[in-house]
C-alpha positions in Angstrom: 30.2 23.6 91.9 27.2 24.6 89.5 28.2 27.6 87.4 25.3 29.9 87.9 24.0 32.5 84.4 25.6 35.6 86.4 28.9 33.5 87.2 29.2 32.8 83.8 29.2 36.3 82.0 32.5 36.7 80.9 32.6 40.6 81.6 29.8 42.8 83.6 29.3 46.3 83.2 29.0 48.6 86.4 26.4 48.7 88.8 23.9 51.5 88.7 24.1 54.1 86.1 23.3 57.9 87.0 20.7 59.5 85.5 21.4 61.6 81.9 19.5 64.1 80.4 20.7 65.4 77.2 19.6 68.3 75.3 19.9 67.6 71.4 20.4 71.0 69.5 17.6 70.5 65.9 18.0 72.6 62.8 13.9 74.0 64.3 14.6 74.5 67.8 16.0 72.0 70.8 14.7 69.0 71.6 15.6 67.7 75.2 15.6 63.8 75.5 16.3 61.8 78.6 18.0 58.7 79.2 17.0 56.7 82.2 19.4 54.4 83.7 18.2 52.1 87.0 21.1 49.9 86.8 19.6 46.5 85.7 17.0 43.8 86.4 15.8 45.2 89.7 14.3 48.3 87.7 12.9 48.7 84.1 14.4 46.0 81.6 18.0 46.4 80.3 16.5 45.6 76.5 17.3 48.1 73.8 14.1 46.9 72.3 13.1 44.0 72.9 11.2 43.9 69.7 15.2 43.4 68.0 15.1 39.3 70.0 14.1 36.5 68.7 14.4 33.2 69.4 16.2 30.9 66.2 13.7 28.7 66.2 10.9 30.5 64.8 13.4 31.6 62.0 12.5 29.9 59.3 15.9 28.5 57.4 16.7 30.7 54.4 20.5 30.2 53.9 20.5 28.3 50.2 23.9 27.3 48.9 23.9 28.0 44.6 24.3 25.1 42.3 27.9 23.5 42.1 29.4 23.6 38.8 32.0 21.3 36.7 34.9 22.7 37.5 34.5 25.1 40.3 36.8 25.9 43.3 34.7 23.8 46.1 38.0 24.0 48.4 38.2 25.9 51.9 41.1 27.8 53.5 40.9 28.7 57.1 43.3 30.7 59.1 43.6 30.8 63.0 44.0 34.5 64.4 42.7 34.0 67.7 40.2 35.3 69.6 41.7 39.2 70.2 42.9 37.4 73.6 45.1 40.4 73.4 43.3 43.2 73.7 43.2 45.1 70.6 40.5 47.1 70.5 39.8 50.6 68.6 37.2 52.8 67.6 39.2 53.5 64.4 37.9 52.0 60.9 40.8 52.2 58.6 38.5 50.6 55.9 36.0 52.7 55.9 37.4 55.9 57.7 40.7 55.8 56.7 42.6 58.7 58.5 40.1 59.4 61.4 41.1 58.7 64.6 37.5 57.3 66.7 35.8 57.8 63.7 33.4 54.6 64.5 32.5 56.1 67.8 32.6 52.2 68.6 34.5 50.0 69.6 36.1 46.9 67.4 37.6 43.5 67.9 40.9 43.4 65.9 43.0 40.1 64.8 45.2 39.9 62.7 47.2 42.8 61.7 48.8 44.4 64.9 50.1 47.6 64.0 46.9 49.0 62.6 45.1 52.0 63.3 43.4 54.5 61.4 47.0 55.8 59.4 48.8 53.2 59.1 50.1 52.9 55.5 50.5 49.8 53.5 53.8 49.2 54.0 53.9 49.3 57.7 51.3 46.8 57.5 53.6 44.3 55.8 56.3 44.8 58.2 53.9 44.7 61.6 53.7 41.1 63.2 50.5 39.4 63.6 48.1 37.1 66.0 47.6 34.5 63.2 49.6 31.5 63.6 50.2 30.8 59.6 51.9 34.6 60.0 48.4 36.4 58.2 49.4 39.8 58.4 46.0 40.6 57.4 43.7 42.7 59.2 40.6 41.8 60.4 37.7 43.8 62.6 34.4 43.9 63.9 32.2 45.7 66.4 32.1 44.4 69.8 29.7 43.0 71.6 28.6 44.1 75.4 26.2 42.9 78.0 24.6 46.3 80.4 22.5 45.5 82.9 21.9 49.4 83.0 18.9 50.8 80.8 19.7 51.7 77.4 18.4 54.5 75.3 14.9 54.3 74.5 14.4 53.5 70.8 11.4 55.7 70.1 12.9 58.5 71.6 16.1 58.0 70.1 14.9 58.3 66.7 12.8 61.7 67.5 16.3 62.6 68.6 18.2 61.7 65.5 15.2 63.1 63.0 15.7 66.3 64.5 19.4 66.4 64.4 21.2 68.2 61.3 24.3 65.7 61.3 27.5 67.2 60.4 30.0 65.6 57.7 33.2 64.0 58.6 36.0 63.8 55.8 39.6 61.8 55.4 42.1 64.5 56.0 44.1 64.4 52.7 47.4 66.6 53.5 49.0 64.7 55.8 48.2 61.3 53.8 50.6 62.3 50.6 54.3 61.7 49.4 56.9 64.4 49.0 55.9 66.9 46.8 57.8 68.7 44.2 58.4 72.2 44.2 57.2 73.4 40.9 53.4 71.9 41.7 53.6 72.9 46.1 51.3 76.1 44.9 49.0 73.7 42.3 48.9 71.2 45.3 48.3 73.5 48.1 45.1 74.9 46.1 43.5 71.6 45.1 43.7 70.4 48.8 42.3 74.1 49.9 39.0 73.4 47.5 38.8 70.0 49.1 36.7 71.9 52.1 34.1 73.6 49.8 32.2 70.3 48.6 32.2 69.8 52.4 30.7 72.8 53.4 28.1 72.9 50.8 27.1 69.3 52.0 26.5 70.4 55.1 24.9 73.3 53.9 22.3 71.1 52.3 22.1 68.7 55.0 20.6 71.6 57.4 18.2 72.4 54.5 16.5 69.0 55.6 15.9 70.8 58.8 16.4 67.6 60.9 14.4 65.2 58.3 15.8 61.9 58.5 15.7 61.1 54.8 18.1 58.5 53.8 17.8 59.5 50.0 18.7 63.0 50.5 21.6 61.5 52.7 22.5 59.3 49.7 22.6 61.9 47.6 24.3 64.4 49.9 27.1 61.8 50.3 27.6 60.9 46.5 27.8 64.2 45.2 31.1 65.1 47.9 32.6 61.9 46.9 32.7 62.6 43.3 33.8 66.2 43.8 36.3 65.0 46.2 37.4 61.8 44.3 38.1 64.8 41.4 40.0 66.6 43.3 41.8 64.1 44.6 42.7 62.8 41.2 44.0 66.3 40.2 46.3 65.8 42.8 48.1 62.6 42.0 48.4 63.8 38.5 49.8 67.3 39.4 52.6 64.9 42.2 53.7 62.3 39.5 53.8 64.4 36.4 56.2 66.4 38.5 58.1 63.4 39.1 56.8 62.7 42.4 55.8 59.3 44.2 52.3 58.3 43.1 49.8 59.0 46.3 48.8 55.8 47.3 45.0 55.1 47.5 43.7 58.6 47.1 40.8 56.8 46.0 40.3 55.5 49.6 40.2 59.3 50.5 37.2 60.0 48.3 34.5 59.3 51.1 32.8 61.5 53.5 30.5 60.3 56.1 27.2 61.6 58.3 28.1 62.2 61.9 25.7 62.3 64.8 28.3 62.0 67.2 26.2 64.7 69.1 24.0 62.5 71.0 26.5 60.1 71.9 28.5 62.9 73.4 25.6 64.6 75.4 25.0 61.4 77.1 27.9 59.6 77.9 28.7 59.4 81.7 32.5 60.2 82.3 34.0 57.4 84.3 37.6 58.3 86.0 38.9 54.7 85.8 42.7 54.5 84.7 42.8 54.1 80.9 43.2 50.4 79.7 44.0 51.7 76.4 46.9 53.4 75.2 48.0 54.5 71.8 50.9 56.8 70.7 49.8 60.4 69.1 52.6 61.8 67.2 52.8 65.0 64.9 51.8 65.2 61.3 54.7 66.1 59.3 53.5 66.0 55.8 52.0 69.1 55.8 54.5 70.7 57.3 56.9 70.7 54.4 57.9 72.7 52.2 58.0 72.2 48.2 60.8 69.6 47.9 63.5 69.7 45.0 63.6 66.9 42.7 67.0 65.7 43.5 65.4 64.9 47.5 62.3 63.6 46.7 63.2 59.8 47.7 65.4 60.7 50.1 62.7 62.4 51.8 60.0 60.0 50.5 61.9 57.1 52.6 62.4 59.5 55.2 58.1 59.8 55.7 57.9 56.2 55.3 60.9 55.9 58.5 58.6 58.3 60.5 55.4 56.3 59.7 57.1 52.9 60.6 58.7 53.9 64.0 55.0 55.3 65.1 53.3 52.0 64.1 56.4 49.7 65.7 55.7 52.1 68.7 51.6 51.2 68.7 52.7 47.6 68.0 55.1 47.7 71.2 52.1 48.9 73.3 49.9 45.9 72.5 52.7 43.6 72.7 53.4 45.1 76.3 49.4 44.8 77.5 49.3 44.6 81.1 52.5 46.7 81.8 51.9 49.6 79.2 51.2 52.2 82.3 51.7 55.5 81.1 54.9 55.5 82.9 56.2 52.7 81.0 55.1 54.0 77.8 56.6 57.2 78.2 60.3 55.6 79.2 59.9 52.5 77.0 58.3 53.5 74.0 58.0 57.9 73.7 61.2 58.2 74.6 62.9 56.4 72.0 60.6 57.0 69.2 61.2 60.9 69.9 64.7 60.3 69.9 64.5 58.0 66.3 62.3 60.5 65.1 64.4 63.6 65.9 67.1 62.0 63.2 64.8 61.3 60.5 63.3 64.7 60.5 66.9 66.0 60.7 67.6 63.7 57.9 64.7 64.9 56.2 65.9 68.6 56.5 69.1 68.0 55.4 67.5 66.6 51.9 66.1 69.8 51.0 68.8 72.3 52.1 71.0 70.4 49.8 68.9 71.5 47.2 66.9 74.4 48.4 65.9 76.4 51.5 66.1 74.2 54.2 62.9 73.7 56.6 63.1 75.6 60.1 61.4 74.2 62.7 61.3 70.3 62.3 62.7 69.1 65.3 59.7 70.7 66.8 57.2 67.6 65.4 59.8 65.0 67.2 57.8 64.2 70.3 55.1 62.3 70.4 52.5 61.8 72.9 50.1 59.2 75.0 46.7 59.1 73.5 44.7 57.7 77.2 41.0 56.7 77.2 40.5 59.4 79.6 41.6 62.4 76.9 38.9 63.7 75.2 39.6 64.0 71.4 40.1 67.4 70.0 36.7 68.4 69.1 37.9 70.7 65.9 39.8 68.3 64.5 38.0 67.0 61.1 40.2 64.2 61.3 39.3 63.1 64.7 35.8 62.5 66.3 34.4 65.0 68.9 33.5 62.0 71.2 35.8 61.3 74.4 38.2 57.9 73.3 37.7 54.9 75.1 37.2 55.0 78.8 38.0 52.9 81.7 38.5 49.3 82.0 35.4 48.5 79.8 36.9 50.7 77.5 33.6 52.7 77.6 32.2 55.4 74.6 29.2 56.9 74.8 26.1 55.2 75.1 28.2 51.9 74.3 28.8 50.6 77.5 29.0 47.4 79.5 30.9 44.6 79.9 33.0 43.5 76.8 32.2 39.9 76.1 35.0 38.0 74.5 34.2 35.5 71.4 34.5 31.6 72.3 35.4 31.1 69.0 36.5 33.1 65.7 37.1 31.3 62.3 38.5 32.9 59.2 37.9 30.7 56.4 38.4 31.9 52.0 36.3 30.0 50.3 35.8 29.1 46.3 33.9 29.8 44.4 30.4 27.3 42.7 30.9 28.4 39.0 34.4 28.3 38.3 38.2 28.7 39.3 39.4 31.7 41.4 42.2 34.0 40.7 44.3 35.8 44.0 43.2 38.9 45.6 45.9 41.5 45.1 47.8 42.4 48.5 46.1 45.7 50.4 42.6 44.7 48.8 40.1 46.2 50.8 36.7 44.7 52.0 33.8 45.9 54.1 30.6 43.9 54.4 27.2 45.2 55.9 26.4 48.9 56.9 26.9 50.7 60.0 24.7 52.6 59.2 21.4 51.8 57.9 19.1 54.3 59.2 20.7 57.1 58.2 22.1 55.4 54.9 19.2 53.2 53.9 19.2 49.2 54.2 20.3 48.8 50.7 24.1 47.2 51.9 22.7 46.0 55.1 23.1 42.0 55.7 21.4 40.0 58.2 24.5 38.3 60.1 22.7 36.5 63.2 22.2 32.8 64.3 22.8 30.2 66.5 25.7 27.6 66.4 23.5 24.5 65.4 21.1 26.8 63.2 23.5 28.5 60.3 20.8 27.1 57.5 19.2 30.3 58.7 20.1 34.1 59.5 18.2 37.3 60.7 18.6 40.6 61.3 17.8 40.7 64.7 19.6 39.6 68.2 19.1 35.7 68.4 17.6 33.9 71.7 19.8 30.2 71.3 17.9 27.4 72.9 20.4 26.2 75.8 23.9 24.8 74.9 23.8 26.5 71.9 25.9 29.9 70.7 25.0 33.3 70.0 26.8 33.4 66.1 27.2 35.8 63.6 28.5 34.6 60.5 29.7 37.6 57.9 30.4 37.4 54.4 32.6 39.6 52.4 32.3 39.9 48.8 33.9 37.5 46.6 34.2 39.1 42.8 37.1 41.7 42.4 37.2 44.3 39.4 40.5 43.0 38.5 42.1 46.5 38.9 41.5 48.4 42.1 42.5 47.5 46.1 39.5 50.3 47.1 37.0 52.3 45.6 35.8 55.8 46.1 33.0 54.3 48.3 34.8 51.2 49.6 32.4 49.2 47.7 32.7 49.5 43.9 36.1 47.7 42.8 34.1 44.3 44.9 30.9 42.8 44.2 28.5 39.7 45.9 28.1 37.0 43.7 24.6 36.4 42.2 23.4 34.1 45.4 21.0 32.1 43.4 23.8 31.2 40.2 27.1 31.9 42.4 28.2 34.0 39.7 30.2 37.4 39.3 28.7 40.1 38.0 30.0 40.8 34.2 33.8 42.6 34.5 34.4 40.9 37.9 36.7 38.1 38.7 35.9 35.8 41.5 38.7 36.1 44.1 38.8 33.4 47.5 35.9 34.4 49.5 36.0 35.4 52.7 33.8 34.3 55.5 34.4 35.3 59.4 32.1 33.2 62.0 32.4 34.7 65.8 30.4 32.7 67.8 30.0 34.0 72.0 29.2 32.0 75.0 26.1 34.5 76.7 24.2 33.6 79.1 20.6 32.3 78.5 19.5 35.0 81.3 20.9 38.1 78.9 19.9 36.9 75.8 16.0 36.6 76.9 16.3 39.9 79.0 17.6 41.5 75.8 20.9 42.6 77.7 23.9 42.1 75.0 23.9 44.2 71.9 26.7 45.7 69.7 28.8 48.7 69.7 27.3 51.5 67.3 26.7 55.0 65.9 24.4 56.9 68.2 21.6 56.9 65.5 21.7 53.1 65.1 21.2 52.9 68.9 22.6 48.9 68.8 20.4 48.1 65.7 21.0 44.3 65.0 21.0 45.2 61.4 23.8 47.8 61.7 26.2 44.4 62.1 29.8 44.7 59.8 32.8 43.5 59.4 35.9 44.7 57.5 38.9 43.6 56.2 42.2 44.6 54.5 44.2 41.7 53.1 48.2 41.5 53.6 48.8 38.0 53.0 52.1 37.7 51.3 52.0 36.6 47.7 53.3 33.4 48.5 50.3 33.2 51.0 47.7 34.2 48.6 48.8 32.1 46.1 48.8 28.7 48.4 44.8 29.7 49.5 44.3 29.8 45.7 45.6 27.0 44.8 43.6 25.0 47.5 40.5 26.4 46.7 41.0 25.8 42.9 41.8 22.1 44.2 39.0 21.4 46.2 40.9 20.7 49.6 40.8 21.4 53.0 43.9 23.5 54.1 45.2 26.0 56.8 
């Protein structure tokens, strides 16, 4: 039997969409801005914009490989994680927004890595099991992509909307994110981390001085000026923890950055949908911040006892997406919340026990034992500045505002490190983290933006809008990471500075950089002809990128074992093909 263009989209969104109107509050006054949804094709056109199409063949090619050198690393590593055939999705970025739960008020792909969420620490990661067959624990994500039949946002009046919006900041909760720490710096501590909120404040402060002007410089500069008061901060910390004889923080760096939020719009029209969650996630009580100044003679005791709490959350999170397709909420609760509460009950006793040895012990532990269900029906707590004021993902489309529709599955995802033209390349230290692209370019500026979009037959060129693939031929996006490493640092203060782009003309690293295996992810989607044409699949975004093309990213956090690492180096450095 023919397979017809409807018959073969993977997933559909919902039939008809109601109606929204939204009133957007603006630093001058309020601004009221409707959404029109007539449920598809037998109404207005489905199309974002359909200005953001274009077919591949009128893209001239403009992908130019540099000049191979004597001696360079000409090899190619790829590594099969499937297709996220699982399930994993979150709205989480722990690359960028490490610490905030549905802080990318979208939804990503995940492979890789499966006990990863927003706070999972490094050494969970290592211990978490994986979807890539050479055992990659490696974490790899991207935004998805949907198909709606239903009307989307109108562009134009989106961005009136967003001009006249005063954005708020979001900021990496710091607290609960550190070791033990010693008694005779708690006070010290407990001040730096209270001045952390002031640099926030005053950027918001100056952010409603714009009076709802979109300027992406003032953004800029709004942004840097937190992450260096913040980053200072944060370094005060780690000095006053380890000079006391404390564990070092780990990646306070990581901490540094603040982002805009115009979570607002998304929130004011997004239509509730009832359907039983599809994803599940376990919540459990910070406990970091709960403690008192600890004595010297507990500090690791009570240092491995934070690490035991962090790993039985993330085995618990990893035993939900293991158990897709029977993780009801009834399961979870006897299977998983049970258990951990129980686990986690001893460890905190544990951990009170430490520090009465030594000192006053806590009061009041056993209190942060149980943990709860975190259901795509729940909206987040809006106060939380470690949590996004948008409802999680809803119903079995796993639905946030304004990013709806059917979630269309890749046909194919390859992970391949690649050399590098001028020379040899040295291994990327474990935990390195990546990003490539911007979410975010119209509130950030285009400046770390990268056009990612083709067709599978057409790679020798790439744009920076939604391809139209002549038939037969796949709808492909085809990110690249940065492949030059400072030679230091896993992160940066922005996520950015410890990696660099080689020069693409010469292939080389900037001077101070070392080129590390490069890191290429192709995902390549089966959509019908019929969609692409009536501009109907997009990605996931932020509300002010309204499924901007040019918003595409991808991130990355490598936890390949040494042994790993050093086998990808060592066939790149050799010129061969390997997996």
């Amino acid at each position: 039997m023919k397979v017809t263009d409807r018959q073969r989209r993977l997933v559909r969104s919902r039939a008809a969409r109601v109606t929204v109107a939204a009133a957007v509050l603006a630093a001058c006054g309020a601004l009221t801005v409707t959404f029109v949804s007539g449920g598809g094709r037998d109404s207005a056109a489905a199309a974002t914009d359909l200005s953001q199409y274009v077919a591949i063949a009128k893209v001239a090619p403009n992908v130019t490989a540099p000049p191979v050198r004597r001696g360079a690393s000409t090899g190619r590593f790829t590594v099969d994680c499937g297709t996220n055939g699982n399930g994993k999705f979150s709205p989480d970025n722990p690359v960028a927004q490490p610490g905030i739960v549905n802080g990318a008020e979208h939804l990503h792909d995940f492979v890789g890595n499966l006990a990863i969420t927003a706070n999972t620490s490094d050494a969970d990661l290592a211990k978490a099991g994986t979807t890539c067959r050479n055992g990659d624990r490696s974490s790899y994500f991207w935004p998805v992509v949907r198909i709606d039949d239903a009307v989307r946002p109108d562009a134009a009046g989106v961005g009136q909307a967003v001009r006249s919006t005063v954005p708020t900041v979001s900021c990496p909760r710091v607290a609960d994110r550190l070791p033990a720490i010693p008694a005779q710096v708690k006070s010290a501590v407990d001040a730096q981390l209270r001045a952390l909120s002031q640099p926030r404040e005053n950027a918001e402060r100056r952010l409603a001085g714009l009076r709802g002007r979109l300027d992406t410089t003032a953004n800029s500069s709004v942004l840097e000026t937190l992450r260096l008061q913040r980053a200072a901060h944060l370094r005060r910390i780690g000095e006053l923890i380890t000079a006391a004889g404390g564990k070092r923080p780990a990646n306070l760096v990581g901490l540094a950055e603040c982002d805009l939020s115009y979570d607002a719009l998304h929130a004011l029209t997004h239509t509730r949908d009832t359907t039983p969650a599809a994803e599940l996630t376990v919540r459990c009580p910070s406990t970091r911040d709960k403690l008192p100044g600890v004595p010297a003679a507990a500090l690791a005791e009570v240092d491995a006892g934070l690490a035991e709490l962090d790993r039985q959350q993330s085995e618990a999170d990893e035993r939900l997406v293991d158990a897709r397709g029977q993780a009801d909420p009834d399961f979870a609760r006897n299977a998983v919340l049970g258990p951990l509460a129980a686990r986690r009950a001893a460890t905190l006793d544990r951990i009170a026990i430490a520090i009465g040895r030594n000192g006053t012990r806590p009061q009041g532990l056993d209190s942060l034992a149980a943990c709860s269900l975190s259901r795509a029906a729940t909206p987040a707590p809006s106060a939380s500045p470690t949590t996004s004021a948008l409802p999680e993902p809803q119903g079995r489309d796993l639905e946030l505002p304004n990013n709806t529709g059917g979630i269309v599955r890749p046909a194919t995802v390859r992970i391949e490190y690649r050399g590098n033209p001028t020379g040899k390349v040295v291994a990327m230290p474990k935990f390195l983290r990546e990003l490539t692209g911007d979410a975010k370019p119209t509130s950030r500026g285009p400046a770390n933006a990268r056009a990612t979009w083709t067709c599978s037959g057409f790679t020798d060129r790439l744009t920076d809008k939604y391809p139209i693939c002549p038939r037969g031929s796949r709808v492909t996006r085809v990110q690249d990471f940065p492949g030059c490493w400072d030679g230091v640092n896993i992160d940066s203060a922005n996520h950015r500075a410890h990696v660099a782009f080689a020069d693409r003309t010469t292939g080389a690293c900037p001077a101070g950089f070392k080129a590390i295996p490069q890191l290429r992810i192709t995902i390549a989607y089966d959509i019908a002809r019929d969609d692409q044409v009536n501009g109907r699949y997009a990605l996931d975004s932020f509300p002010e990128e309204n499924h901007n093309p040019f918003s595409d990213h991808n991130d990355f956090i490598n936890v390949n074992s040494t042994g790993q690492m050093k086998r990808i180096t060592a066939c790149l450095n050799t010129g061969r093909q390997c997996s």
